[in-house]
Kinemage of the C-alpha trace (Angstrom):
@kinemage 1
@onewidth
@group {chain A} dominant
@subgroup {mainchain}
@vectorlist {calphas} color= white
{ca unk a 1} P 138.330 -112.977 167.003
{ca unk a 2} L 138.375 -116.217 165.546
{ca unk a 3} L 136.408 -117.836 169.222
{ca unk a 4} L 133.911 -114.786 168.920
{ca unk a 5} L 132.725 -115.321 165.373
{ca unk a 6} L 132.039 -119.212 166.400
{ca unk a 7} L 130.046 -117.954 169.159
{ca unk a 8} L 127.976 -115.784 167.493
{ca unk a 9} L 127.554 -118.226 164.535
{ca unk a 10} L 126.534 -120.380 167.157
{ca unk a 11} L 124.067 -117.851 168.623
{ca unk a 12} L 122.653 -117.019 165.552
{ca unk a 13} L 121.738 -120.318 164.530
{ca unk a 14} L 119.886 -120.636 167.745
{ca unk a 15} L 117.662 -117.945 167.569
{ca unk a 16} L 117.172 -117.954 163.717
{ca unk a 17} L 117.411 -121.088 162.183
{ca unk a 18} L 115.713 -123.399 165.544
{ca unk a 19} L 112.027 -122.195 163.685
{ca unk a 20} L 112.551 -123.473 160.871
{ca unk a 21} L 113.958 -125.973 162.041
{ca unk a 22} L 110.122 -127.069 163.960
{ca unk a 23} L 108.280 -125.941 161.066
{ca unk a 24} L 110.363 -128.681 159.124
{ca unk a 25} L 109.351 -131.169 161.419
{ca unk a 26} L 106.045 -130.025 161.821
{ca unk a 27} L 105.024 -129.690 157.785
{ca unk a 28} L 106.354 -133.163 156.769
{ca unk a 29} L 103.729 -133.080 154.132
{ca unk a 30} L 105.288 -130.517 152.112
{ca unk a 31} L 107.216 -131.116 148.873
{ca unk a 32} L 109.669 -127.946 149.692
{ca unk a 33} L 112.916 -128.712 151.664
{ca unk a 34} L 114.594 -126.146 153.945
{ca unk a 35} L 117.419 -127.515 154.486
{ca unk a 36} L 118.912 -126.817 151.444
{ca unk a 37} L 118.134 -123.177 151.406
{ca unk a 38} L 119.648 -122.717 154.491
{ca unk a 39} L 123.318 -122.069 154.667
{ca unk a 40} L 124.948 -124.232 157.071
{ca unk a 41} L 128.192 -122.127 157.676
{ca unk a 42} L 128.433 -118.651 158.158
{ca unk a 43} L 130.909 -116.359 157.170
{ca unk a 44} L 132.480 -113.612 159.309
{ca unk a 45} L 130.997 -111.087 156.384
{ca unk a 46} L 127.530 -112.902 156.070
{ca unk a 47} L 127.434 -112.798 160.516
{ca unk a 48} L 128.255 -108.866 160.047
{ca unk a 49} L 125.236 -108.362 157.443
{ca unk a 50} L 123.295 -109.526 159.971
{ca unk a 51} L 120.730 -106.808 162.311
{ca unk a 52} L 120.970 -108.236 165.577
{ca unk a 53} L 118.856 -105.018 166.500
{ca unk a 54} L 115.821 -105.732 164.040
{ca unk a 55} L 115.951 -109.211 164.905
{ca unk a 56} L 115.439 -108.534 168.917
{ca unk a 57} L 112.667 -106.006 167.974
{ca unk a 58} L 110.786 -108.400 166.044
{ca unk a 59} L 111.192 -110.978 168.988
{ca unk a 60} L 110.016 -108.249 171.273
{ca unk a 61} L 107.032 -107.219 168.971
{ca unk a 62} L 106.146 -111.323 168.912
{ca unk a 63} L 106.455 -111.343 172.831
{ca unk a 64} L 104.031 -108.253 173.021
{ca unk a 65} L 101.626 -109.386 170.434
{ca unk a 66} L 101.385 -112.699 172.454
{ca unk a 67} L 100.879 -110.915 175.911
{ca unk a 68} L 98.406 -108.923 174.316
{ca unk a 69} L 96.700 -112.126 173.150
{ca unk a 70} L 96.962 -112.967 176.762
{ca unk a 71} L 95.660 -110.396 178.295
{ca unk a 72} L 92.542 -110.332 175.726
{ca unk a 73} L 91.477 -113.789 176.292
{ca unk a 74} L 92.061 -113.708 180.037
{ca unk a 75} L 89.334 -110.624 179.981
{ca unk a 76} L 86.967 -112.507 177.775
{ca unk a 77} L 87.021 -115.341 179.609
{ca unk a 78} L 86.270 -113.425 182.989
{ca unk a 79} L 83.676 -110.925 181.092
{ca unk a 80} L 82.376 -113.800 179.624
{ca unk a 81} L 81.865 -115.819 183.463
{ca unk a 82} L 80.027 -112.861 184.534
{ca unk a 83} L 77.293 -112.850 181.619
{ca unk a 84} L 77.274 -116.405 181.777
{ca unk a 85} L 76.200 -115.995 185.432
{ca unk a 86} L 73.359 -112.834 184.837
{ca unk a 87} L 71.921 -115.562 181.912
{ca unk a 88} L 72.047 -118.215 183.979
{ca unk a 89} L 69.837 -116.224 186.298
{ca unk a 90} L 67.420 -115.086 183.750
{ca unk a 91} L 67.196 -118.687 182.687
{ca unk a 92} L 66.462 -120.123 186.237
{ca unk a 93} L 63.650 -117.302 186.681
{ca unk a 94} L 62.033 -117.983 183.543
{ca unk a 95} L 62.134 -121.944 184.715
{ca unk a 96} L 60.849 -120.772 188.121
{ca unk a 97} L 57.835 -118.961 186.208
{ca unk a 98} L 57.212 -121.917 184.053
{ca unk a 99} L 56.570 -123.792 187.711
{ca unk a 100} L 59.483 -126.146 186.411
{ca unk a 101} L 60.523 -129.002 188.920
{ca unk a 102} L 63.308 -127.620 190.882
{ca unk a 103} L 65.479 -130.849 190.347
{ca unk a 104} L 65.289 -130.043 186.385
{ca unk a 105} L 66.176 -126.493 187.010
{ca unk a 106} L 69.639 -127.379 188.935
{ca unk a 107} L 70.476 -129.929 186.683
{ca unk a 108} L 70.173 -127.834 183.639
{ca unk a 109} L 71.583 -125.333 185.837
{ca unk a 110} L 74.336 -126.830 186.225
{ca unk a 111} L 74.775 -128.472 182.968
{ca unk a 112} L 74.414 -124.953 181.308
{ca unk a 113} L 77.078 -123.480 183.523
{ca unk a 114} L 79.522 -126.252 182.117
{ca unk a 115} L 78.508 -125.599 178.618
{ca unk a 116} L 79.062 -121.509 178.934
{ca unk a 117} L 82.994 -122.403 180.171
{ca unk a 118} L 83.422 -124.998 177.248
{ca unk a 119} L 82.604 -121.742 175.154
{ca unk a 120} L 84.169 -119.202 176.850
{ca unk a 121} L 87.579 -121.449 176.448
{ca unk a 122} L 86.997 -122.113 172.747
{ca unk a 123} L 86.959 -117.874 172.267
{ca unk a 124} L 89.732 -117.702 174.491
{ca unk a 125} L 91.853 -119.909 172.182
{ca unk a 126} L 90.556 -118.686 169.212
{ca unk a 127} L 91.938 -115.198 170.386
{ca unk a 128} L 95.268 -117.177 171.084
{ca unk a 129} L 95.745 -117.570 167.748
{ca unk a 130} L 95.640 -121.490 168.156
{ca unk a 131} L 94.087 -122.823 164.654
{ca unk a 132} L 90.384 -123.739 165.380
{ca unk a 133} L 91.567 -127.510 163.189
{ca unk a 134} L 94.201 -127.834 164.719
{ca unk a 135} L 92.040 -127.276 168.463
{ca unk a 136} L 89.154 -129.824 167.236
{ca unk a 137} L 92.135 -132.871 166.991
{ca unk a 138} L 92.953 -131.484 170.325
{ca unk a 139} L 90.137 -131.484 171.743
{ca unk a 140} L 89.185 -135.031 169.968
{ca unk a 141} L 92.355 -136.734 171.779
{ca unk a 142} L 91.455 -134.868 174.552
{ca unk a 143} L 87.678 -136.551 174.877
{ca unk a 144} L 89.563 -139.761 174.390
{ca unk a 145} L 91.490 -140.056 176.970
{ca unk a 146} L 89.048 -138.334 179.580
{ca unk a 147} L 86.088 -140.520 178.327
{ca unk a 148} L 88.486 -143.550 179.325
{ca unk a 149} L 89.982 -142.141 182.909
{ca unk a 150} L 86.344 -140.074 183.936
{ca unk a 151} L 84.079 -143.547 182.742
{ca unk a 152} L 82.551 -142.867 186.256
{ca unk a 153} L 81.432 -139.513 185.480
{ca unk a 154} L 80.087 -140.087 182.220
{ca unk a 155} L 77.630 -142.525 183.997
{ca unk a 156} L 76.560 -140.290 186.624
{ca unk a 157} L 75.880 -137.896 183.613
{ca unk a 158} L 73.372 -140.589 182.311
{ca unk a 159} L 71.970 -141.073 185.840
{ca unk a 160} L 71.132 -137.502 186.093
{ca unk a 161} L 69.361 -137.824 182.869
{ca unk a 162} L 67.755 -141.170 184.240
{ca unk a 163} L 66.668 -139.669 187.393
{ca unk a 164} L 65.358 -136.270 186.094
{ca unk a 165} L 63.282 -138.679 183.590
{ca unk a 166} L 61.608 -140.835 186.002
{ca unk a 167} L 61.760 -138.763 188.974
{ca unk a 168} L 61.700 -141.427 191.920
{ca unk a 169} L 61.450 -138.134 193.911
{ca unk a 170} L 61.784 -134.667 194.002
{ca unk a 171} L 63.625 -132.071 195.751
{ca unk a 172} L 62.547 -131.449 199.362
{ca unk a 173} L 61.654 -135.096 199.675
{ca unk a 174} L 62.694 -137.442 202.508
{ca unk a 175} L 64.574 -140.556 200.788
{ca unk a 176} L 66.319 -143.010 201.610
{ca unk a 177} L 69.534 -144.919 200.073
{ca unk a 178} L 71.007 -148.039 201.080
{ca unk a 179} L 72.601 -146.795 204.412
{ca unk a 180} L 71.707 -143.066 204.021
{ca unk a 181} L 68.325 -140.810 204.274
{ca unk a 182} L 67.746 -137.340 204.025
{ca unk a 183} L 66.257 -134.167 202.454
{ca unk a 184} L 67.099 -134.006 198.875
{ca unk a 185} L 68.530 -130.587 198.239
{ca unk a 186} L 69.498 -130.826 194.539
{ca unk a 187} L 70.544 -132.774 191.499
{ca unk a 188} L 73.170 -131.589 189.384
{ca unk a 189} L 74.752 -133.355 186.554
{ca unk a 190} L 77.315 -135.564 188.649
{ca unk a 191} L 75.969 -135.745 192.186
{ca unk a 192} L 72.604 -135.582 193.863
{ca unk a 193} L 72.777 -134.008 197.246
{ca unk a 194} L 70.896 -134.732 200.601
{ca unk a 195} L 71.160 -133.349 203.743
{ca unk a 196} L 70.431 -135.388 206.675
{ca unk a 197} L 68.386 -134.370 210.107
{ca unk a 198} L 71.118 -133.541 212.189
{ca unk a 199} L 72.086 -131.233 209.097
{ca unk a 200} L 74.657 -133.309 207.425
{ca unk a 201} L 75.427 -132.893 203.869
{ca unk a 202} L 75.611 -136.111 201.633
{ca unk a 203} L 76.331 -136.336 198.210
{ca unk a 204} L 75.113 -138.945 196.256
{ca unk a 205} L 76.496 -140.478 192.610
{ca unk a 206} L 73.847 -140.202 189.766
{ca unk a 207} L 74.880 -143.362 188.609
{ca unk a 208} L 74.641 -145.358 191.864
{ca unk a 209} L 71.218 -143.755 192.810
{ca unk a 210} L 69.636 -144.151 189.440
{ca unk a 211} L 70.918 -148.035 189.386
{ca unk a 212} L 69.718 -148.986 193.277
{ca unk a 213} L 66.817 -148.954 195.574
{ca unk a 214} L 65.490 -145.823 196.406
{ca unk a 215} L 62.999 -145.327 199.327
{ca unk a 216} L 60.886 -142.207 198.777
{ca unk a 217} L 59.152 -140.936 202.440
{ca unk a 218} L 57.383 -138.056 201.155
{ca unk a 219} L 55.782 -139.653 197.825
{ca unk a 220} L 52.361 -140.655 199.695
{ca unk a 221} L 50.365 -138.090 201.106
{ca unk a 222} L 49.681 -140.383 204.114
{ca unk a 223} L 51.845 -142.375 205.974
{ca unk a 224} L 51.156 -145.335 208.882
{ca unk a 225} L 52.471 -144.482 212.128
{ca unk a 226} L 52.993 -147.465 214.896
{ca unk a 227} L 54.228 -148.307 217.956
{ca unk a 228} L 54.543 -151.478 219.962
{ca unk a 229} L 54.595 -151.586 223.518
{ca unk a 230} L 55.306 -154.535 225.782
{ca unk a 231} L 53.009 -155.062 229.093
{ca unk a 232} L 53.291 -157.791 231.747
{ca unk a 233} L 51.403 -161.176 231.396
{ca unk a 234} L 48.726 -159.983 233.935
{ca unk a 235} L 47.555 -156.899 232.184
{ca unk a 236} L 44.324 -157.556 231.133
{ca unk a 237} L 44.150 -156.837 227.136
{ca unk a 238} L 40.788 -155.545 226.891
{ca unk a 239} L 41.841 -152.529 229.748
{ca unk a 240} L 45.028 -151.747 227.863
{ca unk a 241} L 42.995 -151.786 224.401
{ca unk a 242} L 40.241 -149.502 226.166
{ca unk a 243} L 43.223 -146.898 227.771
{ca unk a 244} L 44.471 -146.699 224.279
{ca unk a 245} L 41.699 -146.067 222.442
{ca unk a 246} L 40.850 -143.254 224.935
{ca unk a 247} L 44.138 -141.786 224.099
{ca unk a 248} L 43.996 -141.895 220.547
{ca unk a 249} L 40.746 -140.114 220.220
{ca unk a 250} L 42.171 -137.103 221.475
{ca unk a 251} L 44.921 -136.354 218.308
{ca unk a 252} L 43.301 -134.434 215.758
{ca unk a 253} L 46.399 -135.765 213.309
{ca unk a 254} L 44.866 -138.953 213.116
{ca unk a 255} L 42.987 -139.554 210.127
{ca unk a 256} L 39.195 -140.971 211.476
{ca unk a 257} L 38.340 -142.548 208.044
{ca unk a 258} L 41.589 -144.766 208.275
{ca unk a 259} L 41.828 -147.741 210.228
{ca unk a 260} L 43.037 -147.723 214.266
{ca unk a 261} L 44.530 -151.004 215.005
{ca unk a 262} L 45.014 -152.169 219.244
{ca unk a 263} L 46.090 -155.701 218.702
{ca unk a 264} L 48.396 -158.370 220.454
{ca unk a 265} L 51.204 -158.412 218.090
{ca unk a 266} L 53.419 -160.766 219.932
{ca unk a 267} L 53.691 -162.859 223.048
{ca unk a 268} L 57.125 -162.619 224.253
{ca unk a 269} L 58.930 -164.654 226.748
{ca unk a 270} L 58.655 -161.811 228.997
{ca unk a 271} L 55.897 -159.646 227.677
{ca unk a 272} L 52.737 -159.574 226.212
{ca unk a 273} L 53.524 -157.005 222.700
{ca unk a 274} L 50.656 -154.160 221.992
{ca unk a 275} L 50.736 -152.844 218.398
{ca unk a 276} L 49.173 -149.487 218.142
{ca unk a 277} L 49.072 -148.684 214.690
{ca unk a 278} L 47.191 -145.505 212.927
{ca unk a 279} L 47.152 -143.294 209.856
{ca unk a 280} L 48.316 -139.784 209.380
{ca unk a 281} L 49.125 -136.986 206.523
{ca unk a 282} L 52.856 -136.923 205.828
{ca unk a 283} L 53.771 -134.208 207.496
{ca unk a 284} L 52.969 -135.135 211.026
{ca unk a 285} L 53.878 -138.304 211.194
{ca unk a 286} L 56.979 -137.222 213.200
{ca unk a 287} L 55.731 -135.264 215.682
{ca unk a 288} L 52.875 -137.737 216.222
{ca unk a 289} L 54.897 -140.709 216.402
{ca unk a 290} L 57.056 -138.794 219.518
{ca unk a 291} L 53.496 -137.838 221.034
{ca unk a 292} L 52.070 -141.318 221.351
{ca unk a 293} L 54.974 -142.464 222.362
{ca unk a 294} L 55.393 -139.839 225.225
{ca unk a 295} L 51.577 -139.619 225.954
{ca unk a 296} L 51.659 -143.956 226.460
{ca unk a 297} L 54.017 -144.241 229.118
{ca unk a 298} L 52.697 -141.410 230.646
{ca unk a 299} L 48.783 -142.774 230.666
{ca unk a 300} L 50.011 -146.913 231.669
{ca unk a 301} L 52.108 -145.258 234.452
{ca unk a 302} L 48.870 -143.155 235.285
{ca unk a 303} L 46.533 -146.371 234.822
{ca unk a 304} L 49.050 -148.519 237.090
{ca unk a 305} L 49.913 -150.930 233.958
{ca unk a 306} L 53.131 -152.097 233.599
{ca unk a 307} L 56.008 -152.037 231.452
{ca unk a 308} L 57.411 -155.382 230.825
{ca unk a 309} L 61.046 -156.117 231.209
{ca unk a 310} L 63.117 -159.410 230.492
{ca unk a 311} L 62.808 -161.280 233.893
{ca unk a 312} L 63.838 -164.827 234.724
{ca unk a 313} L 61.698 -167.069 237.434
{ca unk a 314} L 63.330 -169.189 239.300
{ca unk a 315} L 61.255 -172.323 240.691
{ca unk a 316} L 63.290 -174.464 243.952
{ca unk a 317} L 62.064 -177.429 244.400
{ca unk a 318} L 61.780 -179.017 247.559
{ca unk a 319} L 64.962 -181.920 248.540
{ca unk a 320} L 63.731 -185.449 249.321
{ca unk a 321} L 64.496 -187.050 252.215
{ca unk a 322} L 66.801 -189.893 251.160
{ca unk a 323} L 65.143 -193.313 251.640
{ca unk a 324} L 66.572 -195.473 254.034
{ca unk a 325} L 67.025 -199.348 252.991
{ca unk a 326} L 66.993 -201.744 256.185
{ca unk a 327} L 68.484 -204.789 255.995
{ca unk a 328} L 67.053 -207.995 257.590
């Protein structure tokens, strides 16, 4: 009898006395002590007054009140994520009416999509029963210690904001970055994304790209287009000049009130270098660089002119006779 009231003492300190216990520790500011006020033996009488029964049922009534809690801020959080998502789409129409730049619109996009879940987590919390004070310290440590480890981040944040301020380019332009180049796709608050022309996806820091040298293909309406092509040493330049100028009139793409260039751009050690160089709208200056190519070597093979190639001429010299010395 004597080893079951012991355990039982035991037990009931446990479950009973452990709270107050934390709320000691927890309220240090307060000028009421519980230790005094709480017996620190137990008699076999006192342990017999005790209603195990009512005790368990208010456990089990905390237990339920807290799943409920649960269960309530799990549904507003995923109610919430689907209005989130319908405003979201008003918001990007009503940007789409206002003929917004598309790189603005995913950005703030994006950025609003972060700001709804910030919310939504706040309510959820709130339902929790978590004190709203007691979440703002949290969350203040919290932005401590992530503004130290996520540094990075915070400056591609503020290259988003640099880029969408400047706008070196737009989306659906051809640009190119250090060893990268592509279509740009979108910019969202952390990354801007490209995708290349064998339809590779590349995404970009905001803080790198708004900090480096950015080359922008499609920000001119019109665009150069050359090629240089090497002919032998006894190609006449005025023939090759008059072949190419032939050729060229025939492209509507290139612009007439631009100048054509046919010079000698380089003499080689094994070829004599043609620059063909003309002006075009931005658009076409693929295909029209692949057509002059093509249409070239298929007009010089037509003409009979020659495509140079690295050669080496060897010269042999004749052998002298060696003189012969006579003596006398």
């Amino acid at each position: 009898m004597l080893y079951c009231t012991f355990a039982v003492d035991k037990f009931y300190k446990t479950i009973y006395y452990m709270p107050y216990k934390l709320l000691t520790g927890m309220v240090a500011d307060t000028t009421q002590k519980l230790e005094p006020i709480i017996p620190k033996e137990l008699s076999a009488e006192q342990i017999s007054k005790i209603n195990f029964g009512a005790l368990l049922s208010d456990w089990v009534k905390l237990f339920i009140d807290f799943g409920i809690r649960v269960l309530i801020a799990v549904a507003i959080f995923y109610i919430g994520q689907l209005l989130s998502r319908l405003v979201l789409r008003l918001i990007n129409k009503a940007m789409v009416k206002r003929n917004l730049d598309p790189a603005v619109r995913t950005f703030l996009s994006s950025l609003l999509k972060v700001v709804f879940v910030i919310i939504l987590l706040i309510i959820a919390i709130n339902v929790l029963g978590v004190a709203p004070v007691s979440f703002a310290a949290l969350m203040a440590a919290a932005g401590v210690t992530l503004g130290a480890s996520l540094s990075g981040q915070l400056q591609n944040f503020a290259g988003g904001i640099i880029l969408l301020v400047t706008r070196p380019f737009h989306v659906g332009d051809y640009i190119s970055f250090e060893s990268v180049e592509g279509f740009v796709q979108r910019v969202a608050i952390f990354y801007t994304t490209l995708t290349t022309a064998d339809n590779k996806v590349i995404h970009i820091p905001n803080g790198r790209l708004s900090s480096d040298i950015i080359i922008n293909f499609s920000a001119m309406t019109m665009r150069r287009c050359q090629i240089i092509v090497g002919v032998d040493y006894d190609t006449p330049f005025e023939k090759v000049r008059s072949i190419l100028q032939k050729l060229l009139e025939q492209d509507p793409r290139i612009l007439r009130d631009q100048p054509i260039n046919i010079e000698v751009h380089e003499m080689a050690a094994s070829s004599v270098n043609i620059l063909v160089r003309v002006w075009c709208k931005t658009e076409d200056y693929w295909d029209l660089f692949w057509w002059l190519n093509k249409e070239v070597y298929a007009v010089f093979n037509k003409e009979g002119i020659s495509f140079a190639f690295p050669q080496l001429r060897i010269h042999k010299e004749k052998e002298k006779s060696p003189k012969v010395v006579e003596n006398e």
